[in-house]
N, C-alpha and C positions, 0 to 999 in steps of 0.2 A: 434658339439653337443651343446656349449655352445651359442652359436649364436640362434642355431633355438631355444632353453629353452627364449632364452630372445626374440629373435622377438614373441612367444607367447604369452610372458608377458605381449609384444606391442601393442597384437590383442586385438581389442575393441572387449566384448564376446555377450554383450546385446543389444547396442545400431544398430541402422539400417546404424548411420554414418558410421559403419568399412567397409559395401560395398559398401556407395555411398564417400568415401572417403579413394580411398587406400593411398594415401602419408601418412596419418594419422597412419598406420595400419605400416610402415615402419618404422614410426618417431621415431628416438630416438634423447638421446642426448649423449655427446662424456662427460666424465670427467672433460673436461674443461670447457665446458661451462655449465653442469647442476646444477644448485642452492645446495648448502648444506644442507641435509638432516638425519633427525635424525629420525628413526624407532625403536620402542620399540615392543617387543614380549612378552607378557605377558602369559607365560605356555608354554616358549620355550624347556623345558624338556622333554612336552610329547607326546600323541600318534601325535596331529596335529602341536604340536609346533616344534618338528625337523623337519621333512620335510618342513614346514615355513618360517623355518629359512632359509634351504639350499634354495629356492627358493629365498627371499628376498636377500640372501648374491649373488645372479647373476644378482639382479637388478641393473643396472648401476646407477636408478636416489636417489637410497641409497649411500648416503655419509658415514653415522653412524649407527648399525645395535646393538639394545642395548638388551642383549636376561634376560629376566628374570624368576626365576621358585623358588619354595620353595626347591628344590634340583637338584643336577643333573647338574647346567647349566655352571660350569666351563668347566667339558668337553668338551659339547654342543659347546661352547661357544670356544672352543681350536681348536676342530675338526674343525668347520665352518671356522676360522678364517684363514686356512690355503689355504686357495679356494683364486685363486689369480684374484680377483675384485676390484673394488672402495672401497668397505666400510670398516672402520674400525670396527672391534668385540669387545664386550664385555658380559663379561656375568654375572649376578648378582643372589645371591642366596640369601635368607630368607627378611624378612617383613621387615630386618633392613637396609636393601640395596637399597630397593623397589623406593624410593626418587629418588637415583642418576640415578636407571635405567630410570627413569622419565622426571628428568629434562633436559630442551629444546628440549623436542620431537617433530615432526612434524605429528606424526603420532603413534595410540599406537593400535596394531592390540593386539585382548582378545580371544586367544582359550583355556585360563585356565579354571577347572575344569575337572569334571569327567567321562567317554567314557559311551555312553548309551549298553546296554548289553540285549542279547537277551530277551525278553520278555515285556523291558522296551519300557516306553514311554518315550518322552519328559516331560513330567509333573513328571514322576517320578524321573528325575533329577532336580526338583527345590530349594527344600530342600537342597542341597547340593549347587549345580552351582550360588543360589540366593544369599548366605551367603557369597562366592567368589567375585563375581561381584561388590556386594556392597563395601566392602571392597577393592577392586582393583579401585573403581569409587572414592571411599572417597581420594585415593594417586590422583588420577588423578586429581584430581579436585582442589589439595594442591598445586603439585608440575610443572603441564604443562598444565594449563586450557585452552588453545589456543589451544590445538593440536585437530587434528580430530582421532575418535573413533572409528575403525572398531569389531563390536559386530560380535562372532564367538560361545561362548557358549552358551549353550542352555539351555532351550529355549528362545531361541531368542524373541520368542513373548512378551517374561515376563520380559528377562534380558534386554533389552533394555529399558522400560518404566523404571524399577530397577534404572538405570546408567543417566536418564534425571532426577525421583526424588531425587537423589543425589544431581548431580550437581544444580539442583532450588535449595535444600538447602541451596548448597553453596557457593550461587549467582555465580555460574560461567555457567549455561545454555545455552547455543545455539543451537538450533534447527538442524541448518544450518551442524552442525560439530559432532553427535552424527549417524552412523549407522548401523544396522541389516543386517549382511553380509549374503543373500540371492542368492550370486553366484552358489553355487551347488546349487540348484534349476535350474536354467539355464543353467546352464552346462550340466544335466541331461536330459532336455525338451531340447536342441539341438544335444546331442548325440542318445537319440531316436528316435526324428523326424527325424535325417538322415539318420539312419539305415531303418526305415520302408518306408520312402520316393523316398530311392535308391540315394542319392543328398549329395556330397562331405561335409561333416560335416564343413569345414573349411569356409563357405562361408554360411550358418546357421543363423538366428538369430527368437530367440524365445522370445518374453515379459513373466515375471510370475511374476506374482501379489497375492496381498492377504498377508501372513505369511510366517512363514516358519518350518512347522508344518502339515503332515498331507492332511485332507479335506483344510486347510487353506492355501493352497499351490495351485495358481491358474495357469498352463501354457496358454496362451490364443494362442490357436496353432492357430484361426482364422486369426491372423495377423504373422506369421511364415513368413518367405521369406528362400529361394524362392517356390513358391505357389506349392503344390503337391494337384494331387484329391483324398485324404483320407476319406476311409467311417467314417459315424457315429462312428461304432465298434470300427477303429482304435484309432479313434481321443479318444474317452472314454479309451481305453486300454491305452495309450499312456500319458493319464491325470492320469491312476491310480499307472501306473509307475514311473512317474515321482515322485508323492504324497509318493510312498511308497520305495523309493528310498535309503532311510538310512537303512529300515527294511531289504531289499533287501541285502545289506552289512553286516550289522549286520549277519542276519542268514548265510550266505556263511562262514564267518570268525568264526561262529562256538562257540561263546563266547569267542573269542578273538579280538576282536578289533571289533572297529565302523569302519566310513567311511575318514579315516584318510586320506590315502593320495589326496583320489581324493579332498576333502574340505583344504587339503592346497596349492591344484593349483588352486583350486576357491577363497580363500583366498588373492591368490600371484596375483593372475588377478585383483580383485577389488583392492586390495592395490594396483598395478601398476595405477589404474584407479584413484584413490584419488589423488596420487600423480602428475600426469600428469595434471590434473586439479588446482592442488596448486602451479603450475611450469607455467600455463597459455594456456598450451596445449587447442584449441577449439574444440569444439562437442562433450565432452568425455558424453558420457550418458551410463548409468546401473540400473540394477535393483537394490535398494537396501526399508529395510522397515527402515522407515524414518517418523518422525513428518509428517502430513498430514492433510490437507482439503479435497481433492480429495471424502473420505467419511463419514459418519458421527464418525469415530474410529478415536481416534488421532493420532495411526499409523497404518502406512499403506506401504505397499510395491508396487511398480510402477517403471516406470522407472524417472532418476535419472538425473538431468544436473550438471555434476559437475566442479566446477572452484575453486580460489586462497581462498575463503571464506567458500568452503564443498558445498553445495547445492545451485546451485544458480537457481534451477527453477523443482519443480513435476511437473511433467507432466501427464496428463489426462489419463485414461484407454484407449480412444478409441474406438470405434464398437466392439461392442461385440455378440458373436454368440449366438443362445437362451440358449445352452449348457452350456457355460460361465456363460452366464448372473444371470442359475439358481447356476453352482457354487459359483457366488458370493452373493447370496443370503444366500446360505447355509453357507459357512465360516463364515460369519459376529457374531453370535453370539459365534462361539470356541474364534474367533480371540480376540472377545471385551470381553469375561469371564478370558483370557492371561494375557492381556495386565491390566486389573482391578486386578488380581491377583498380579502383578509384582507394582505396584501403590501399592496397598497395603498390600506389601512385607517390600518396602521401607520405608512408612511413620508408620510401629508399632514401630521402636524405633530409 
């Protein structure tokens, strides 16, 4: 069981290289020879931080697996520890700890804050998750500003722009190393195009573009592999599933929980991806929303070339179907009213 948890972790989820490059899809590395690696979990205590954690502690290319949370994470932090992998555990509790959990990280994945709850929107956890982030971006930025940033709270549209005007602050910025984990989204758009398309899920690959919010939430099933002849009907059904995907979970669980576990093996998959890319691994590409030119918003979500420096290359949308073309029409002003919100979230005090 532990094998196939990790060859998963292995699988490229987004990129087109996982099927035109299986060795890739195989690759790991052995203990000895994979670089030393330090992972930081920030909100390892809650709904999405345990199971994060437990995924992360089966990563082999985890050296260090450093769990942090305002309570809770000794446990956390015991329980995990006991999982016989690579990485050593630790786990850190309250704002005064926050430092150590930080320093020499290679990588600091944020699904701290608070579970959206039925009726809610993403916006109506900003108030809360924005206050977080800054806060949690302000250590980051003191104690490990080299490491790359995987954004998991939400809204991602806002909390990201949030965590780049931080770091400008405080001269420590790189475009290259800050991103908007946008995985469930693709995770979501390949598990239902396989289902409706009759087509083994594992061999799947869906681009989604735009946000990660909503209408803002673009799956471009036009360039899906492998090609299924899907009506109009589906392909719109299929876009609004995708879009409404957390709602979906949220209401099942009843006012109990959001979309916990499946966003922390979307999570476990992009942080495999980060890392893989900072270890030299080639072709690793993902979706993620990222500093952008691609359109006129300065971020944007696309897919993703990642290497030893975080971002080494956006890549273009591509053909887009008329369908598409109007959904990106339409998200552009949710996506850039986000993203202006989160900008100036940051810079009122």
């Amino acid at each position: 069981m532990l094998r196939s948890i990790q060859a998963s972790l292995r699988r490229s989820t987004c990129a087109a290289t996982s099927s035109t490059h299986p060795l890739l899809r195989r690759r790991g590395y052995s203990s000895e020879s994979a670089p030393e690696r330090k992972v930081a979990v920030l909100g390892a205590a809650g709904g999405i931080g345990q199971p994060l954690a437990l995924l992360m502690k089966l990563n082999p290319l985890v050296s260090s697996l450093s769990l942090y949370d305002i309570a809770g994470t000794p446990g956390v932090a015991a329980d995990v520890s006991h999982i016989n992998t690579r990485s050593e555990v630790v786990g850190y509790m309250g704002e005064d700890q926050l430092g150590k959990a930080l320093e020499g990280c290679d990588l600091v994945i944020i699904p701290a804050g608070v579970p959206r709850k039925p009726g809610m929107t993403r916006d109506d956890l900003f108030n809360i998750n924005a206050g977080i982030v800054k806060s949690l971006a302000t250590a980051i930025a003191k104690y490990c500003p080299h490491a790359l940033v995987n954004m998991i709270s939400n809204p991602v549209n806002s909390t990201v722009p949030i965590a780049a005007e931080v770091f400008k602050k405080a001269g420590t910025y790189d475009e290259k190393k800050l991103f908007g984990v946008t995985m469930l989204d693709v995770v979501r758009a390949k598990t239902f195009y396989a289902g409706k398309a009759k087509v083994p899920v594992e061999g799947v690959n869906v681009p989604v573009v735009g946000g990660h919010a909503g209408i803002t939430i673009l799956p471009l099933f036009s360039q899906a592999t492998p090609k299924a002849n899907l009506s109009d009907e589906d392909i719109k059904a299929l876009t609004k599933r995708t879009q409404d995907g957390g709602t979906e979970v949220v209401e099942a669980k009843a006012g109990k929980g959001s979309a916990t576990l499946s966003m922390a093996y979307a999570g476990a998959i992009f942080a495999d991806a980060c890392l893989k890319g900072l270890n030299g691994v080639p072709d690793v590409i993902e979706c993620s929303f990222v500093q952008s030119s691609i359109t006129e918003l300065p971020f944007f979500a696309s897919k993703v070339k990642l290497g030893k420096n975080g971002v080494e290359e956006v890549l273009d949308l591509g053909p887009l179907s008329d369908y598409e073309k109007q959904g990106l029409e339409s998200l552009m002003p949710e996506l850039k009213s986000s993203i202006e919100k989160g900008i100036k979230f940051a810079n009122q005090s």
